[in-house]
Residue, then its C-alpha position, 0 to 999 in steps of 0.5 A: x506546934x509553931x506554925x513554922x517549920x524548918x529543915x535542915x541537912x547535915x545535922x553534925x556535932x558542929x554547925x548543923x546542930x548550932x544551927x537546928x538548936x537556934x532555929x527551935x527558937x521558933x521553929x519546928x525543926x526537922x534534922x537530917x543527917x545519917x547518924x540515928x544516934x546523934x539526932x535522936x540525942x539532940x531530940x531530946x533537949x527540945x520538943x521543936x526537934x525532930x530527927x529523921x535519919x537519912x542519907x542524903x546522897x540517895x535521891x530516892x530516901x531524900x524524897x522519902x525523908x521530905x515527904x515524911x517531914x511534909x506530912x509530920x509538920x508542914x512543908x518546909x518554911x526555910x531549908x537551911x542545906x548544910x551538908x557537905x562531902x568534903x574531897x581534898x587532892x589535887x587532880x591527879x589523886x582524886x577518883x573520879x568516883x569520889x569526883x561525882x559523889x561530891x557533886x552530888x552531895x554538894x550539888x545534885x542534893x540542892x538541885x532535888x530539895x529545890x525541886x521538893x520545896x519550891x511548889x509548896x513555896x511558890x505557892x505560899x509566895x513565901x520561904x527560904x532556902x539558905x546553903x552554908x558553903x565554902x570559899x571553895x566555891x570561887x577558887x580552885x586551889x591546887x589541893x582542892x581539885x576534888x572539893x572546889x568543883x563541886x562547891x562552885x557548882x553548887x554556889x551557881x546553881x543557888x545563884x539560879x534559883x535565886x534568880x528564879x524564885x526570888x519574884x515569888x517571894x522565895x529567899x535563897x541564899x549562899x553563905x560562904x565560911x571561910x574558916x576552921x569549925x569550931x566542933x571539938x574534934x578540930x579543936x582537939x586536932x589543933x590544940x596549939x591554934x588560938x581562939x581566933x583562928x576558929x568560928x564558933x557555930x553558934x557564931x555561924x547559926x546566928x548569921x545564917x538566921x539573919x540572912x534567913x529573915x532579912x526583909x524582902x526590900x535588902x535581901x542578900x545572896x552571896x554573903x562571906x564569914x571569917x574569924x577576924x584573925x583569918x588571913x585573907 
């Protein structure tokens, strides 16, 4: 086994999965995500990737889930979060159910995997804990009332424990994708866009790797990716 070990949330078909496959480079990587079939199938392509269904949303199997991985491999080196619940309305058509699921899945769940990894990181004085976000995060467009919210939140609260676990050597960083995904179902959805229009995730998991192993003298925290044909 490698000597390090990362996990991360919201293992999809798209950027979680690029960026689980990258990490295995070096890593013991633990998947997290609901669907047992599609992280049972990325198991198979490499012996680093391990797959630990769970719905995250429910505090109680998160905590479950983390300990397993814990005890399985170690505890986490690097949490890349990047799972996401995705509410799109303005005000007056968002549920405020709907409203409070996407605070916690976007903001509640980084809260708790905060307060899972950070003793076991303190006390190696060392360790990572990236969040893929959105630019959501610092605007509140009229249709994104019931997203922009909860990603705001969510960039904050990083900011605040960026702020207080940096001095024991913990990196924690936001990363924005101010974009199109480029998983198959949007490329399908919007077949007449051009190539440019979309990030390709293994584009994304590469950035997310560099940030994670910046050097401890020039880390960043906020960092914002686009297509270089993205209007902004």
């Amino acid at each position: 086994m490698a000597s390090k070990v990362c996990l991360v949330t919201g293992v999809g078909p798209g950027t979680g999965a690029a960026i689980a496959r990258k990490f295995a480079s070096d890593y013991e990587v633990a998947m997290v995500a609901r669907s047992t079939d599609r992280l049972e199938g990325l198991a198979e392509e490499s012996e680093r990737l391990h797959a630990y269904p769970c719905d995250i949303s429910d505090l109680e199997s998160l905590e479950k889930t983390y300990l397993q991985v814990q005890s399985d491999l170690q505890p986490p080196d690097v949490i890349v979060h990047n799972a996401v619940y995705g509410l799109f309305g303005t005000f007056d058509k968002v549920k405020v159910g709907q409203f409070e699921k996407a605070f916690r899945l976007n903001a509640s769940t980084l809260l708790f995997l905060g307060q899972l990894a950070a003793p076991k990181m303190i006390e190696r004085q060392n360790g990572a804990i990236a969040i893929t976000g959105n630019t959501a995060a610092y605007r509140g467009v009229p249709n994104f009332a019931g997203f922009a919210p909860s990603k705001a939140a969510q960039r904050i609260l990083a900011e605040s424990l960026a702020r207080t676990l940096g001095p024991s050597g913990i990196h924690v960083a936001y990363i924005a994708i101010d974009a199109v995904i480029a998983t198959p179902g949007m490329r399908k959805a919007m077949a007449d866009k051009p190539v440019e229009f979309f990030a390709n995730p293994d584009d994304i998991a590469q950035h997310v790797w560099d940030v994670v192993h910046q050097p401890k003298s020039t880390w960043s925290f906020d960092s914002v990716i686009r297509p270089y044909g993205e209007s902004w």
